[in-house]
N, CA, C and O atoms as a GROMACS GRO file, in nm:
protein
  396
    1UNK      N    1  16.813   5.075  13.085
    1UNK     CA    2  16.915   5.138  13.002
    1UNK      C    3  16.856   5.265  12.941
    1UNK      O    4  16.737   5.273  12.910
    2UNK      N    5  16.928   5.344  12.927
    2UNK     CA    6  16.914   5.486  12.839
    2UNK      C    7  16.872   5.456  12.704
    2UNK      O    8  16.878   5.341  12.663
    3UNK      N    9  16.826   5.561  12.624
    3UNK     CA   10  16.829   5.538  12.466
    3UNK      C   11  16.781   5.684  12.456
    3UNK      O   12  16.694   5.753  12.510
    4UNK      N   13  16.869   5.699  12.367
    4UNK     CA   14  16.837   5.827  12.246
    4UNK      C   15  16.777   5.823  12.157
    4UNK      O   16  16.797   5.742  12.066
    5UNK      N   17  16.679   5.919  12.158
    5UNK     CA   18  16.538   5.951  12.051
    5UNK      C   19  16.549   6.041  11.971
    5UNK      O   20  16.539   6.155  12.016
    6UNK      N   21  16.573   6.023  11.835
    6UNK     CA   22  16.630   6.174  11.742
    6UNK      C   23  16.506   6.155  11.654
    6UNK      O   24  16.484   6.059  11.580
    7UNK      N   25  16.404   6.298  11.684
    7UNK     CA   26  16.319   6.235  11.569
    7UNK      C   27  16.356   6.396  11.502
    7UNK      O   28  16.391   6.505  11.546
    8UNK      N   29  16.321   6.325  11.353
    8UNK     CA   30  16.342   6.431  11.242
    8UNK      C   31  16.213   6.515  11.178
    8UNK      O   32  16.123   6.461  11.114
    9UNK      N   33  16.222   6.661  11.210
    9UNK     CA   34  16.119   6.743  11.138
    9UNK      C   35  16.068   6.681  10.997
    9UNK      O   36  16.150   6.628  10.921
   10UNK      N   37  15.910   6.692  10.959
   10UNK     CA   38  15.903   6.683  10.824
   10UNK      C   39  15.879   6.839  10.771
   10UNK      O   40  15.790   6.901  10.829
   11UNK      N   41  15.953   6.906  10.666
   11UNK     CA   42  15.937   7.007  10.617
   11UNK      C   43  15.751   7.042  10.617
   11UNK      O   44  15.651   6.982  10.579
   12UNK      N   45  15.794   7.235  10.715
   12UNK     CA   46  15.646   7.285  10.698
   12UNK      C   47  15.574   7.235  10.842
   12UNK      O   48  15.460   7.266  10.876
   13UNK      N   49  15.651   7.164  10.907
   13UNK     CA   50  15.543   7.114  11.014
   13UNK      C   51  15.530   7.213  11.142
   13UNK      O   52  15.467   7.193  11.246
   14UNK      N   53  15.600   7.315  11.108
   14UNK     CA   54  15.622   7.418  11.236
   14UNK      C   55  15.472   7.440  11.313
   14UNK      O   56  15.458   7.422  11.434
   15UNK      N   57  15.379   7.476  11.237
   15UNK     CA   58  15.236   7.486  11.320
   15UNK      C   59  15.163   7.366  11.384
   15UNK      O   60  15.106   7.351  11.492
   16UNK      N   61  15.184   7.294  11.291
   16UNK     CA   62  15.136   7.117  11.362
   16UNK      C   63  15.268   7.123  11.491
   16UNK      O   64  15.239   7.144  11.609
   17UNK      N   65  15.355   7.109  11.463
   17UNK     CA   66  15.473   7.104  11.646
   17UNK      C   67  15.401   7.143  11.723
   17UNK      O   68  15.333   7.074  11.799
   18UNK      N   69  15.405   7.325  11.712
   18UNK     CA   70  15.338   7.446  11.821
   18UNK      C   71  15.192   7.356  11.872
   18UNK      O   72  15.152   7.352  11.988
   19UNK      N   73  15.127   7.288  11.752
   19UNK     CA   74  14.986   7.291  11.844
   19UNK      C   75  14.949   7.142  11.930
   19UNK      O   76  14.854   7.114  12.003
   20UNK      N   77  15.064   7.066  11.889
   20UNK     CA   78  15.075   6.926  11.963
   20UNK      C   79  15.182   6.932  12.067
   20UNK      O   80  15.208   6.817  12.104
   21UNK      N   81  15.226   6.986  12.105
   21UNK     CA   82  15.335   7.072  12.192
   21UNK      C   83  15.268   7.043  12.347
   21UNK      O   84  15.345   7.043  12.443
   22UNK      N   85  15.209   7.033  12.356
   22UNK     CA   86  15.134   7.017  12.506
   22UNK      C   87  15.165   6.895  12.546
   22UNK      O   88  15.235   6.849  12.636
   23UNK      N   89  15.074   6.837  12.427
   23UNK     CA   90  15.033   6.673  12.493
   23UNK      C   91  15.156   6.610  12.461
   23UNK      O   92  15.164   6.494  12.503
   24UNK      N   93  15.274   6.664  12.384
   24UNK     CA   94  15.431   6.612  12.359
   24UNK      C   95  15.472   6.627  12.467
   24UNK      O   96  15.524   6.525  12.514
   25UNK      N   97  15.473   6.783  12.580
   25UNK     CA   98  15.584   6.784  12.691
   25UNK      C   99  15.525   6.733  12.769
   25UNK      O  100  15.583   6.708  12.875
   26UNK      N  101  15.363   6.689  12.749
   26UNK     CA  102  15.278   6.636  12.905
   26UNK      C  103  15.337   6.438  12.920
   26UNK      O  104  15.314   6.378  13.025
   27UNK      N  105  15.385   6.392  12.841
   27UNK     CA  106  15.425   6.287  12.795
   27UNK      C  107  15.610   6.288  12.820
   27UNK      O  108  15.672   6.184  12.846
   28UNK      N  109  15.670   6.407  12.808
   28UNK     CA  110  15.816   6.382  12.922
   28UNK      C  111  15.804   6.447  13.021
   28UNK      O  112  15.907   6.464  13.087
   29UNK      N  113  15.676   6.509  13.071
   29UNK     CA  114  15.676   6.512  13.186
   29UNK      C  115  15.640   6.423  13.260
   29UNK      O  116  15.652   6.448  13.379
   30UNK      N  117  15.581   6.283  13.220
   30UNK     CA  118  15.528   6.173  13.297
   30UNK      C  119  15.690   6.125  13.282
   30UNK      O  120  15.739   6.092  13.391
   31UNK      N  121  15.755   6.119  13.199
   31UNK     CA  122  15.948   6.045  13.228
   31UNK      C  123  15.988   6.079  13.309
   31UNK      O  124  16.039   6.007  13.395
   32UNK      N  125  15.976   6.241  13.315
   32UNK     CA  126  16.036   6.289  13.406
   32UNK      C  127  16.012   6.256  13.557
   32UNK      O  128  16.100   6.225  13.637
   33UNK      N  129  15.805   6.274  13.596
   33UNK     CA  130  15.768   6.220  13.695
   33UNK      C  131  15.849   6.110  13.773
   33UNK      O  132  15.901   6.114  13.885
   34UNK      N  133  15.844   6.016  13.686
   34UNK     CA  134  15.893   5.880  13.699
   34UNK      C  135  16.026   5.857  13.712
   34UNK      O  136  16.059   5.738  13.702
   35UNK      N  137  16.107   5.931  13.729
   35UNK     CA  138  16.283   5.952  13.736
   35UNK      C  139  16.355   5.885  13.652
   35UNK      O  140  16.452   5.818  13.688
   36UNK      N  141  16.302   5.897  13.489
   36UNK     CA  142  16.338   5.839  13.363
   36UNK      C  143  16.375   5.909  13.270
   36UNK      O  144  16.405   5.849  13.167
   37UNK      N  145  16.386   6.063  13.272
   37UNK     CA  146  16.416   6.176  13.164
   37UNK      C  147  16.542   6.202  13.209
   37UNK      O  148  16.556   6.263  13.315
   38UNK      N  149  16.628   6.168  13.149
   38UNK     CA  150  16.787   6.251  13.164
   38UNK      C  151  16.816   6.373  13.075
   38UNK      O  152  16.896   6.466  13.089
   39UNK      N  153  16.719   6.341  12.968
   39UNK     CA  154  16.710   6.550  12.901
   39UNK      C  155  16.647   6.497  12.727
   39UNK      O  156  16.642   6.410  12.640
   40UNK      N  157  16.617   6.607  12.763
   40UNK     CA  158  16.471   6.618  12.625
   40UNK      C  159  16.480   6.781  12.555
   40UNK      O  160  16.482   6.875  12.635
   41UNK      N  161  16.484   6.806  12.422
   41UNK     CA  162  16.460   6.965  12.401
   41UNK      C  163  16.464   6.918  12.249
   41UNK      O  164  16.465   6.802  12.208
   42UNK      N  165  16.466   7.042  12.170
   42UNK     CA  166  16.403   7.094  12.065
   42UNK      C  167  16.547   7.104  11.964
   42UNK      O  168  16.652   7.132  12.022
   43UNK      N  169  16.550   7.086  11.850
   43UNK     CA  170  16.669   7.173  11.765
   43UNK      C  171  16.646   7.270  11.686
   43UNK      O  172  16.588   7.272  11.578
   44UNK      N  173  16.710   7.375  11.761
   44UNK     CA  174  16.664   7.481  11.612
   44UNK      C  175  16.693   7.463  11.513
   44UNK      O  176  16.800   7.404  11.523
   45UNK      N  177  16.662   7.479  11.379
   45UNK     CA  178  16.679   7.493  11.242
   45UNK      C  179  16.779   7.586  11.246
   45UNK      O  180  16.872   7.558  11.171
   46UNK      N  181  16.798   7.740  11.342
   46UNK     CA  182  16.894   7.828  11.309
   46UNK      C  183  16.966   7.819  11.413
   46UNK      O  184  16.931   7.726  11.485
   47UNK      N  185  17.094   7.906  11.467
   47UNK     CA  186  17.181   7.877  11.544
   47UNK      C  187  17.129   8.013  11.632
   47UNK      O  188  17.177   8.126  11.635
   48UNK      N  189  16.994   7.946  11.715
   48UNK     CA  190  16.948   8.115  11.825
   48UNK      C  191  16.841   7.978  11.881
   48UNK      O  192  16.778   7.891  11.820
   49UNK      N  193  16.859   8.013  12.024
   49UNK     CA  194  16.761   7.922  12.140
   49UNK      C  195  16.621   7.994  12.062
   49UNK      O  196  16.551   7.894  12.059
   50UNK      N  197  16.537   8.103  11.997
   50UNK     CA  198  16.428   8.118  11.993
   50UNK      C  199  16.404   8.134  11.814
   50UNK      O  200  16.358   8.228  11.750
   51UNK      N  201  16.445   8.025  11.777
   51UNK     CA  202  16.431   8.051  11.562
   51UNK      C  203  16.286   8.095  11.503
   51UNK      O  204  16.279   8.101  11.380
   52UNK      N  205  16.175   8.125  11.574
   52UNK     CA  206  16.116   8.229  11.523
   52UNK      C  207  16.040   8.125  11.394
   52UNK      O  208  16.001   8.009  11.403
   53UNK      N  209  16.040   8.216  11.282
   53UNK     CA  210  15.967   8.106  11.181
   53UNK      C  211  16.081   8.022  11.112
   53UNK      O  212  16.054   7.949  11.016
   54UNK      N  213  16.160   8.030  11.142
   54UNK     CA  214  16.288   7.907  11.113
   54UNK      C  215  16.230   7.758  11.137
   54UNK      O  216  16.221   7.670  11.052
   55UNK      N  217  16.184   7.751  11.305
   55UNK     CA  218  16.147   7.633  11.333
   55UNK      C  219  16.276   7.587  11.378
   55UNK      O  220  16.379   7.645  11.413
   56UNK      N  221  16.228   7.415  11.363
   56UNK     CA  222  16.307   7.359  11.433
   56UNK      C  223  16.317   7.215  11.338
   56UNK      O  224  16.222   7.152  11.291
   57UNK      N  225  16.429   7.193  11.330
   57UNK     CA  226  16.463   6.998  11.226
   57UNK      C  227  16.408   6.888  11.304
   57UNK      O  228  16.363   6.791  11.242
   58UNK      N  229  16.405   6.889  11.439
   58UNK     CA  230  16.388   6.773  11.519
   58UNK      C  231  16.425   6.787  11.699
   58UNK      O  232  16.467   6.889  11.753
   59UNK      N  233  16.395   6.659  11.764
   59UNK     CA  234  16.404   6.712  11.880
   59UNK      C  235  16.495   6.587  11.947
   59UNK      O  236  16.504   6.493  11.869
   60UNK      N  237  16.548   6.572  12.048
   60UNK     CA  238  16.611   6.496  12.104
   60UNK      C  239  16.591   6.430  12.219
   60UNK      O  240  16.612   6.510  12.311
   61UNK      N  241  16.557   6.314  12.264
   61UNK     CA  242  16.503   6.269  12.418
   61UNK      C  243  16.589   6.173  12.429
   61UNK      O  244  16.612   6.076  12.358
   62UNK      N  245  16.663   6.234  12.591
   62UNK     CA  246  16.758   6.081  12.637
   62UNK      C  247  16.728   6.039  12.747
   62UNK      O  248  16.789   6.086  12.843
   63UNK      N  249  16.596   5.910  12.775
   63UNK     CA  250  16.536   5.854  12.873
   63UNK      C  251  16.562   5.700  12.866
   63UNK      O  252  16.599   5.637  12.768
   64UNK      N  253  16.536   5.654  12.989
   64UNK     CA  254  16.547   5.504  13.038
   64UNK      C  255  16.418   5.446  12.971
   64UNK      O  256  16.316   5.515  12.968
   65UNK      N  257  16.420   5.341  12.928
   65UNK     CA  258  16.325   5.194  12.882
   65UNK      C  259  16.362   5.052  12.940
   65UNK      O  260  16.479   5.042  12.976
   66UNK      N  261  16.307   4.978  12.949
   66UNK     CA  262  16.324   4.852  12.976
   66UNK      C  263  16.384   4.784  12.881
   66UNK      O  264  16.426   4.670  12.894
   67UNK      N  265  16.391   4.854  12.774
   67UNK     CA  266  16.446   4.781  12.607
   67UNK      C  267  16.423   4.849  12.497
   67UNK      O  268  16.332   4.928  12.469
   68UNK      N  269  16.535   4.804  12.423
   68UNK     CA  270  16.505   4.880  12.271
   68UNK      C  271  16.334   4.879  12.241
   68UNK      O  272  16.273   4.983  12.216
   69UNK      N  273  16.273   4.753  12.248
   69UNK     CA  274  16.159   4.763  12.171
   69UNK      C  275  16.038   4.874  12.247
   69UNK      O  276  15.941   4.942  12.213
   70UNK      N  277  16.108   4.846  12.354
   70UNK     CA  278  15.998   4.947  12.450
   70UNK      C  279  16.057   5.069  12.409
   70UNK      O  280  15.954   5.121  12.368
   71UNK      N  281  16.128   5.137  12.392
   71UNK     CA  282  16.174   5.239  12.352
   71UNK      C  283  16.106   5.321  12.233
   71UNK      O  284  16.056   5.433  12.226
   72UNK      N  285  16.128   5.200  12.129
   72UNK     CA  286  16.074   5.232  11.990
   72UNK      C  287  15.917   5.235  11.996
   72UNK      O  288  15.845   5.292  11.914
   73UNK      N  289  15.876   5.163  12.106
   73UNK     CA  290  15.700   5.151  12.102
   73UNK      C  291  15.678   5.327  12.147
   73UNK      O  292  15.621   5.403  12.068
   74UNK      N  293  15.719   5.367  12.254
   74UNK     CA  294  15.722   5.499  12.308
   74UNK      C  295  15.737   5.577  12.228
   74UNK      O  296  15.643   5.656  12.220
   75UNK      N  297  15.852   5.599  12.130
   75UNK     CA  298  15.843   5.667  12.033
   75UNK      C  299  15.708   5.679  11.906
   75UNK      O  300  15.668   5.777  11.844
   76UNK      N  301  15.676   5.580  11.904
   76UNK     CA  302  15.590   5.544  11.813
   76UNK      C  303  15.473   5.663  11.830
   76UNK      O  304  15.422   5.749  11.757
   77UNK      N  305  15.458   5.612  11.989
   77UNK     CA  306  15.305   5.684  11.989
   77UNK      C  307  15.295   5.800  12.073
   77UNK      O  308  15.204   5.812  12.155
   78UNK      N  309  15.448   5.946  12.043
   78UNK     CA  310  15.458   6.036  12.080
   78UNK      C  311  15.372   6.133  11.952
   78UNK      O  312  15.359   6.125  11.830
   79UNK      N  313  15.317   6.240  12.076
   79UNK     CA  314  15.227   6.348  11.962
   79UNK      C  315  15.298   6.356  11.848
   79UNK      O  316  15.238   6.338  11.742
   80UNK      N  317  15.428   6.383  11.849
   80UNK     CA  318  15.449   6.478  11.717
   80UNK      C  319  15.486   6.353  11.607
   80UNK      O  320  15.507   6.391  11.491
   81UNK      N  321  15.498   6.197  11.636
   81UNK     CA  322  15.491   6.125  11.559
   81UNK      C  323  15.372   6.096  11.498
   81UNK      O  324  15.367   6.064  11.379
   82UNK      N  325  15.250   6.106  11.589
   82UNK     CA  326  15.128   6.104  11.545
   82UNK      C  327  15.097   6.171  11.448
   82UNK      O  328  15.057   6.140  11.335
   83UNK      N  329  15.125   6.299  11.513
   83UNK     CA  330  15.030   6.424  11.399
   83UNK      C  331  15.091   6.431  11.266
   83UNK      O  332  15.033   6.475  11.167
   84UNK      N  333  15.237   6.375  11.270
   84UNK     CA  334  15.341   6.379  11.139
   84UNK      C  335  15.407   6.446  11.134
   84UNK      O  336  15.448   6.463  11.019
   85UNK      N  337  15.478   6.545  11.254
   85UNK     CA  338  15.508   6.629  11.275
   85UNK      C  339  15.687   6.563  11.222
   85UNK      O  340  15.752   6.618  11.132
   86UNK      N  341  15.721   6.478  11.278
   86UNK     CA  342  15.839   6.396  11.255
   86UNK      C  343  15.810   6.288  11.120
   86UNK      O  344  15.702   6.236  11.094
   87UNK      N  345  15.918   6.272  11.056
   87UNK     CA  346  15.968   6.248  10.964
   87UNK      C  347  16.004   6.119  10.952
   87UNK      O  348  15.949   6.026  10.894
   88UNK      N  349  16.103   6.123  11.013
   88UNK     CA  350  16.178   5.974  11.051
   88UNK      C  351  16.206   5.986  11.254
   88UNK      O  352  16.220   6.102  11.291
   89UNK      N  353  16.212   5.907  11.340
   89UNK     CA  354  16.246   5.861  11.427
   89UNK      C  355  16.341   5.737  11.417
   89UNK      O  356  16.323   5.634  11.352
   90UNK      N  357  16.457   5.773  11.503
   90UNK     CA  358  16.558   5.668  11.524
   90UNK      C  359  16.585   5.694  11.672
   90UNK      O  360  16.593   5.802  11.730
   91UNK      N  361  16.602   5.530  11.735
   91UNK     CA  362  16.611   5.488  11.850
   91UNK      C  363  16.718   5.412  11.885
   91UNK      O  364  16.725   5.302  11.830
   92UNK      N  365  16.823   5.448  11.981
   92UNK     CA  366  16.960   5.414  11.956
   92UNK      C  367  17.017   5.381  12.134
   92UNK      O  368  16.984   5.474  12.207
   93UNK      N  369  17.084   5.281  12.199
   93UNK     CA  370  17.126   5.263  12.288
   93UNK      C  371  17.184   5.396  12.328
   93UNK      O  372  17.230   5.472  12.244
   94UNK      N  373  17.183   5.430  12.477
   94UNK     CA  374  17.258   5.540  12.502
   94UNK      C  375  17.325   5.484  12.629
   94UNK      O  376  17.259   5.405  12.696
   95UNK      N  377  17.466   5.520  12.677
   95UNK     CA  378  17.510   5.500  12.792
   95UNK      C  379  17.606   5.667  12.818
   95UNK      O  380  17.687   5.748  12.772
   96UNK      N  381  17.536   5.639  12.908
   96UNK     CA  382  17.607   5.843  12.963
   96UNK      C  383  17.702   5.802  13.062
   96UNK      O  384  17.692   5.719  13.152
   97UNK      N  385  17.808   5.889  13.022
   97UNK     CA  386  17.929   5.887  13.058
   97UNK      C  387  17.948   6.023  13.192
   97UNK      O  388  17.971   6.016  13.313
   98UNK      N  389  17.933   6.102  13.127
   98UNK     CA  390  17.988   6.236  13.206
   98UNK      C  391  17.861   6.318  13.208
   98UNK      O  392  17.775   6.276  13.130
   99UNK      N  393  17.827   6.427  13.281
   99UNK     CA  394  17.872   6.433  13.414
   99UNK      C  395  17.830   6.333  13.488
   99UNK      O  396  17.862   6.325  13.606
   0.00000   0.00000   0.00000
């Protein structure tokens, strides 16, 4: 099953993101590898694809798990949860409809 990953910026963390940013996309790129990423990206803080020192509130990942708990374990031990980059993480059933 799908599940949606909304994790939430903690204020100020814009340089900690940028520098854990690697080993974050090297980690949906193994989802992706694995034909488990249905889409992953960033939210800007402002309403422009490149917000500059705005930053960004949080990011969004909608990939397959074997289960909620596996889901939430994955989340757990993504870079930007590590470094503290995120705030809060919430992990939520997803079923995609369209396209």
């Amino acid at each position: 099953m799908f599940y949606a990953l909304i994790g939430e910026d903690a204020p100020g963390t814009l340089e900690t993101r940028l520098a854990v940013r690697p080993q974050h996309v090297a980690r949906l790129e193994a989802l992706r590898d694995e034909g488990r990423l249905l889409l992953a990206g960033p939210m800007p803080a402002i309403d422009s694809p490149d917000p500059g020192p705005a930053g960004f509130v949080g990011s969004l990942i909608v990939a397959e798990f074997d289960s909620l708990e596996s889901a939430e374990a994955w989340a757990r031990e993504d870079p930007y949860a590590l470094a503290g980059v995120f705030a809060r993480v919430s992990v939520r059933p997803f079923r995609k409809t369209l396209p």
